[in-house]
C-alpha positions in Angstrom: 78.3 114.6 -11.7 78.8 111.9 -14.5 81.8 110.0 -14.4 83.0 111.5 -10.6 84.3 109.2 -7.8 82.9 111.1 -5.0 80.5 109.1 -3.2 77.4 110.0 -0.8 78.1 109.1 3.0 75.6 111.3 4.1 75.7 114.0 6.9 78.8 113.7 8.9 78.0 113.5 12.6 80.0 115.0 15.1 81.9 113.0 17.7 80.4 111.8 20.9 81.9 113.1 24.1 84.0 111.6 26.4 82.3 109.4 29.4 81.6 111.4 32.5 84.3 110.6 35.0 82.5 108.9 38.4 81.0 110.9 40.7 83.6 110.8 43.9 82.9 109.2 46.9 82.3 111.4 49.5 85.0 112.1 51.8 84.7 111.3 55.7 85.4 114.6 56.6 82.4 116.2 55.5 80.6 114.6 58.5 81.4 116.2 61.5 84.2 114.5 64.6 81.3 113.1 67.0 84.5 112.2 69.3 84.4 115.4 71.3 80.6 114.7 71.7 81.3 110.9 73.1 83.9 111.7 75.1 81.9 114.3 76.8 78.9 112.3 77.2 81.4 109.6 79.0 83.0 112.1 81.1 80.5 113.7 82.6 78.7 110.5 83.5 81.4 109.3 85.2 81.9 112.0 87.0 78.5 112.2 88.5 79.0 108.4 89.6 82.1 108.3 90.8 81.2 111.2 92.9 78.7 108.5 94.7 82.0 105.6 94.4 84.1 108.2 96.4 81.6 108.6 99.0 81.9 112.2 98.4 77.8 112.3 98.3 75.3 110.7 100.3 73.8 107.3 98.7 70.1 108.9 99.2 70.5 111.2 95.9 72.5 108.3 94.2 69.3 108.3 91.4 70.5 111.2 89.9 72.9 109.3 87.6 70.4 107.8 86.0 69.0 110.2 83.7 72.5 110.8 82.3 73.2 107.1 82.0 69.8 107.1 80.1 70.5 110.1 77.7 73.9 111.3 78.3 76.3 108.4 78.9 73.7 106.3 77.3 71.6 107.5 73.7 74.3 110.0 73.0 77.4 108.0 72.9 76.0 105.4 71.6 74.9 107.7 68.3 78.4 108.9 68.5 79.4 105.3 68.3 77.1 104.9 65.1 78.8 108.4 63.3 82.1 106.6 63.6 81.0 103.4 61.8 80.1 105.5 59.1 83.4 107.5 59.0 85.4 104.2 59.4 87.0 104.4 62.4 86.1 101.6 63.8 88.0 101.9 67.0 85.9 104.7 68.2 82.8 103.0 66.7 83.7 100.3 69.0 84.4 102.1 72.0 81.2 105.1 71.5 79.0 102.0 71.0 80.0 99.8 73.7 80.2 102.2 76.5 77.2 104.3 75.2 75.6 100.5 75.7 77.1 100.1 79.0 75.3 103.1 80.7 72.3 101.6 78.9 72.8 98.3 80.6 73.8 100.0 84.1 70.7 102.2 84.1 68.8 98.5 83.3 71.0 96.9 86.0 69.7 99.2 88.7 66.3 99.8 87.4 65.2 96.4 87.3 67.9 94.3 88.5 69.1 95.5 92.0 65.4 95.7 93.4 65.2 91.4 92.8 68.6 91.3 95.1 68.7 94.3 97.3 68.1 92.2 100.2 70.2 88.9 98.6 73.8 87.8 99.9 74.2 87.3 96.2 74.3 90.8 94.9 77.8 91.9 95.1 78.3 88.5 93.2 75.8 89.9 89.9 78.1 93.3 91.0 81.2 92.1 90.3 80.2 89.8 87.5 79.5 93.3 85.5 81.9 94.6 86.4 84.5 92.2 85.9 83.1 91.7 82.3 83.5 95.3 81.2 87.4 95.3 82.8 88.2 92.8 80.5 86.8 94.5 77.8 88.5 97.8 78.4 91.8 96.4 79.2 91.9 95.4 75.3 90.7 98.3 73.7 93.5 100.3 75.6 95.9 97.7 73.9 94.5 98.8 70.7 94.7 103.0 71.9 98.1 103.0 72.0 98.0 103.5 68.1 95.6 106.5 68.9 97.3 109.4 70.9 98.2 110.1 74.3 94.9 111.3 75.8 92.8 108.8 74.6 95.2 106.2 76.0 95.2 107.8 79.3 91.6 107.7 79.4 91.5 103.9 78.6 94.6 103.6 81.3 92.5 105.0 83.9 89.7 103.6 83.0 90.9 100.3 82.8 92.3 101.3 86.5 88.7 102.6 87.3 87.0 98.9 86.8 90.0 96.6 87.9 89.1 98.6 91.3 85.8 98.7 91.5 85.9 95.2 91.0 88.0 94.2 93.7 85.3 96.2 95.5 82.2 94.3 94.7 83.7 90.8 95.0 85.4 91.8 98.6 83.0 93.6 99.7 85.1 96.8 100.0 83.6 100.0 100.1 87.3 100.6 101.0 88.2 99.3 97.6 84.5 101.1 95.9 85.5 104.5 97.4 89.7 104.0 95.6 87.8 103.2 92.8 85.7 106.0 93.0 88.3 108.6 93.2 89.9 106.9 89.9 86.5 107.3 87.8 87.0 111.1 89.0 90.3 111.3 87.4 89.4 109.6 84.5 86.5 111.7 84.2 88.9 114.7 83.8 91.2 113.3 81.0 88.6 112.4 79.3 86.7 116.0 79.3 90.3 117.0 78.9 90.2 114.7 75.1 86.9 115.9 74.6 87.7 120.0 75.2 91.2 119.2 73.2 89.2 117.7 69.8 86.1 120.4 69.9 88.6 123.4 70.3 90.6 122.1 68.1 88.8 121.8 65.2 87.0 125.1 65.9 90.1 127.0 65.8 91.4 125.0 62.6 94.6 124.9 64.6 95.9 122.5 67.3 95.5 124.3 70.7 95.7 122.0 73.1 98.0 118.9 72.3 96.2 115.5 72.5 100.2 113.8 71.6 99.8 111.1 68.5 101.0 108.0 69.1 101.0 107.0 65.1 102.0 107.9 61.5 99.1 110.5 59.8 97.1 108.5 57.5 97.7 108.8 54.0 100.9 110.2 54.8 103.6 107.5 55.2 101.3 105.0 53.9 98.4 104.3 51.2 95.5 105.7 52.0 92.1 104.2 52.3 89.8 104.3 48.9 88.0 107.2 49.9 91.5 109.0 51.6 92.9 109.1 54.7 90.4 108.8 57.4 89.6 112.5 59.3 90.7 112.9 62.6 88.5 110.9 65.6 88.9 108.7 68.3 91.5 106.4 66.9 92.5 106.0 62.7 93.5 110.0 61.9 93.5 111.4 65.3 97.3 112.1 64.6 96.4 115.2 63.4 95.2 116.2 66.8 91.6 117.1 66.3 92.3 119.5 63.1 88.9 119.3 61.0 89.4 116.8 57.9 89.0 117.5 54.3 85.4 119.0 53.2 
């Protein structure tokens, strides 16, 4: 119309939404506790050698721990070890990893190792070396466990025990000192099945039914949590909720 200030701004458009917020990271929970599956493969491992340490069977059948150093002791706990690096607990990443690795190595160590020195003055020497190597490593990592709870540091007490006397054994040339050692491998085979039944019934029941005693604060609880939460319940970080499944 003549004369009118109305102008022409054409067709009104109508407002853009809002961003979408970012897609959440997915919580740790969501993948399944592999710590009952390490500690069993440990366990029962142990328990088959340390029936042979004891002298309990006769060295003839002593090859039957090999298979479950292979598999067991060996491929399965170290998997377990690889779960835990990708929940973040990297205590029991460390500890599936390294001993899934060393039932690897002893399964090597007899298979192609022993043969060479079977009939050498030096093998209790390569023995002990071993041995030695992997006292020292446990004695630290059961430093670090007592921030876990109190079954997994009584597995890394008696295992710790375990190698300090099997040790003594190969450098002395014991079997009195093999056989004490033997019967300590036994016992920590049993707490550790103990940790390992504890975390699996647990988490099946949604409840805590058998106590596994936490030895730290909860995650997330009486301090920040990580940027993805607190980390679920494993061997080690969030085990203080005694093996109750984490958030899905």
């Amino acid at each position: 119309m003549a004369g009118s200030n109305r102008t022409d701004a054409g067709p009104v458009l109508p407002p853009k939404p809002p961003p979408s917020p970012p897609a959440p990271a997915s919580a740790p929970g969501a993948i399944a506790d592999p710590g009952a599956l390490g500690l069993a493969a440990f366990a029962m491992t142990t328990f088959v050698l340390s029936w042979f340490n004891a002298g309990l069977v006769n060295e003839s059948v002593a090859a039957v721990v090999l298979p479950l150093a292979l598999f067991y002791g060996g491929i399965v706990q170290l998997l377990a070890g690889m779960w835990e690096f990708r929940r973040g607990n990297t205590f029991a990443a460390t500890a599936f990893a390294s001993y899934g690795a060393f039932w690897l190595a002893y399964w090597g160590f007899v298979r192609a190792v022993v043969p060479h020195l079977l009939h050498s003055p030096q093998l209790y020497q390569a023995t002990g070396l071993f041995l030695l190597a992997w006292t020292i490593f446990t004695a630290y990592m059961m430093i670090a466990a007592t921030r876990t709870t109190g079954a997994v540091l009584a597995v890394f007490v008696t295992l710790t025990l375990t190698f300090l006397l099997l040790t003594v054994g190969a450098f002395a040339q014991s079997d009195t000192w093999t056989k004490v050692g033997g019967w300590a491998g036994l016992v920590t085979a049993v707490v550790a099945w103990y940790a390992s039944f504890a975390a699996v019934t647990n988490s099946t029941f949604r409840r805590t039914v058998l106590p596994v005693w936490p030895l730290s604060p909860p995650a997330g609880r009486d301090g920040p949590a990580g940027p993805t939460g607190p980390v679920a319940p494993g061997l080690g970080e969030g085990a203080q909720d005694e093996g109750l499944p984490g958030p899905t």
